[in-house]
N, C-alpha and C positions, 0 to 999 in steps of 0.2 A: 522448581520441579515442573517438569513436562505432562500436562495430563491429553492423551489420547482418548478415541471415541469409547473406549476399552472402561477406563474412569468418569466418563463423564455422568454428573446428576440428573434424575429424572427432572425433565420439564428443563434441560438447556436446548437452546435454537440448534437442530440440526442443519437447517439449509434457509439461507437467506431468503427474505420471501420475494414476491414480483417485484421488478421494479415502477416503480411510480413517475409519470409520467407528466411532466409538467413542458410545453412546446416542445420543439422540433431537437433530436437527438444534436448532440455533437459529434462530429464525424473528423478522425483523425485521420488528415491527408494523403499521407505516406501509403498508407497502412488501409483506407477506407473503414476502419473501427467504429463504430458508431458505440457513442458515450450517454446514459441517459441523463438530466438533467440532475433529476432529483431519485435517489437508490432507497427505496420505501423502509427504512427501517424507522425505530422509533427512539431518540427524533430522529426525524428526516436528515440525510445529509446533501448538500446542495457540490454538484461538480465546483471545481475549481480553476483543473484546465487540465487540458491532456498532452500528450506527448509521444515521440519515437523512441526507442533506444535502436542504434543501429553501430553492428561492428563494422565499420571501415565503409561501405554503400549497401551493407546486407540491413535490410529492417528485424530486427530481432522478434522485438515485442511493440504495440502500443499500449501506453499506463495511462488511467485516469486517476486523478485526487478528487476525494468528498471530504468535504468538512461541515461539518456542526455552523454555520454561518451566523447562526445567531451569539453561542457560546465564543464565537471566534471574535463579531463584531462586538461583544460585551468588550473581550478581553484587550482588542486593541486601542479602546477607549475613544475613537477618534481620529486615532493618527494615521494620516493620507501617507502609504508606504506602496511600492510597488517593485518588480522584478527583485532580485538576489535579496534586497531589505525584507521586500512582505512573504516571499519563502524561508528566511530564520527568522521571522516574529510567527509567523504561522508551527514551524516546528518548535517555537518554545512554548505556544499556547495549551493548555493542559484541558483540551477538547477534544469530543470524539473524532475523528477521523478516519477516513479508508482510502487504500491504493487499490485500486481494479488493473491486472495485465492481462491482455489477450495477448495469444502468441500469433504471429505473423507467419510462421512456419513451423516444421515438425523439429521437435527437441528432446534429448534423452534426458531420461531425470538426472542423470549422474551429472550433466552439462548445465542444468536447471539448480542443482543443488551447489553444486563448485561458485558457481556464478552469485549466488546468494552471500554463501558465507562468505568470499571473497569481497562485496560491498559493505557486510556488515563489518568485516575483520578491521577495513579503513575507517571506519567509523566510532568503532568502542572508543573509549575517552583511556583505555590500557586493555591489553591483551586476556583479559581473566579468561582462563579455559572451561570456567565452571559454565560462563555465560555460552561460549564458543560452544561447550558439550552440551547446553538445553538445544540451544538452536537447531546443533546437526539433530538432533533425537527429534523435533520438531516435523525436520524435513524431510525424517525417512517415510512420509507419507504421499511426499513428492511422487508424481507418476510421470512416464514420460508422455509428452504433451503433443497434439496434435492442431493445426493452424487452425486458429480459432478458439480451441479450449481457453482457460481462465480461470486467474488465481488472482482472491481478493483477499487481503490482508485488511485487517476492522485494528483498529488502535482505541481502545477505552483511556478513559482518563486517570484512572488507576493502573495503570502499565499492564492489561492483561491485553492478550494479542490472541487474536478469535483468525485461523488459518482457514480459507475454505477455498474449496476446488470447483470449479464448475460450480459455487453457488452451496455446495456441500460443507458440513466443515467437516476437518479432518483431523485438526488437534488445536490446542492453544496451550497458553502457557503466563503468566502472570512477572514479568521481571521487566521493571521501568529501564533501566538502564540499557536493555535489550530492544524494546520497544523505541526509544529514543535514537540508537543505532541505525535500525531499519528504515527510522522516517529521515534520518539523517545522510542515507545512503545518495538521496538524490535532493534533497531540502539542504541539507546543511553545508558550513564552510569549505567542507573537503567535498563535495557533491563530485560524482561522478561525472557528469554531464553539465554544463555549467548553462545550457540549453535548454535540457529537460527542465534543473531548476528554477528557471523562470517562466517557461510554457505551463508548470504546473499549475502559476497561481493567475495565469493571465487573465481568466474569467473570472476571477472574483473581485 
């Protein structure tokens, strides 16, 4: 079930707090995005590595990944893993996580929202409509975006998915199976960009 800003409990995080600031941003090339190190929430999540998405020479968006570093370094126990390897050991790890997008230009929500569901569609493990109808209910909070704004999706370890706009949040929604899809869109097997999947985890 989808809960909007409409349901949500007293005392949930409505807007992610400053970012925290640990040396000199990362700056994605393409794009000049600048990424901060460490994204202040509690725990901290530490960059991992950033990225372009670009259709055909247009830059779309740059993406950053945070990961729980500590939670992540428990969980890989040791094992020295790197590109497409340490991006499906990193999406099977059952750690906090976040994708940070800044848009590189101006985009309509309806372009913003096809584009979504369309990554998650490749990615469910079967087509369940139930999961397909949270998602789009999710996205009708989508706005259309202007270069620069920014959409950061929070992944908890219990499958709830925390959506925030500009640093706002806007809905979330609790379905692992869902959550799993999203980090999957550009982490996992079928990844979209086979590019992005390895830029993601380059700094870690």
């Amino acid at each position: 079930m989808v809960h909007l800003l409409a349901a949500l409990v007293a005392g949930a995080m409505l807007a992610l707090p400053a970012p925290c600031l640990d040396g000199e941003p990362v700056v994605e090339p393409a794009t000049g995005v600048a990424f901060e190190r460490i994204v202040g929430l509690a725990p901290q999540l530490g960059l991992a590595g950033v990225a372009v998405r670009k259709r055909f020479w247009i830059e779309i968006f740059a993406i950053g990944m945070y990961v729980d570093r500590a939670a992540l370094a428990a969980h890989l126990a040791g094992r020295e893993l790197a590109g497409e390897e340490l991006a499906e050991a990193v999406l099977a790890a059952p750690v906090r996580m976040a994708q940070r997008i800044v848009f590189a230009r101006n985009i309509g929500a309806k372009r913003i929202r096809e584009g979504l569901i369309e990554g998650v569609k490749r990615t469910l493990p079967a087509d369940d409509p139930r999961i397909v109808k949270d998602f789009s209910a999710l996205l009708k909070q989508t706005r259309d975006a202007r270069k620069g704004d920014e959409v950061m999706t929070l992944f908890e370890p219990d499958g709830t998915i925390l959506f925030y706009y500009n640093r706002f949040l806007v809905g979330f929604v609790r379905n692992a199976t869902l959550a799993q899809a999203m980090k999957a869109v550009y982490l996992g097997p079928n990844s979209l960009d086979r590019k992005i999947k390895k830029d993601l985890v380059e700094l870690y």
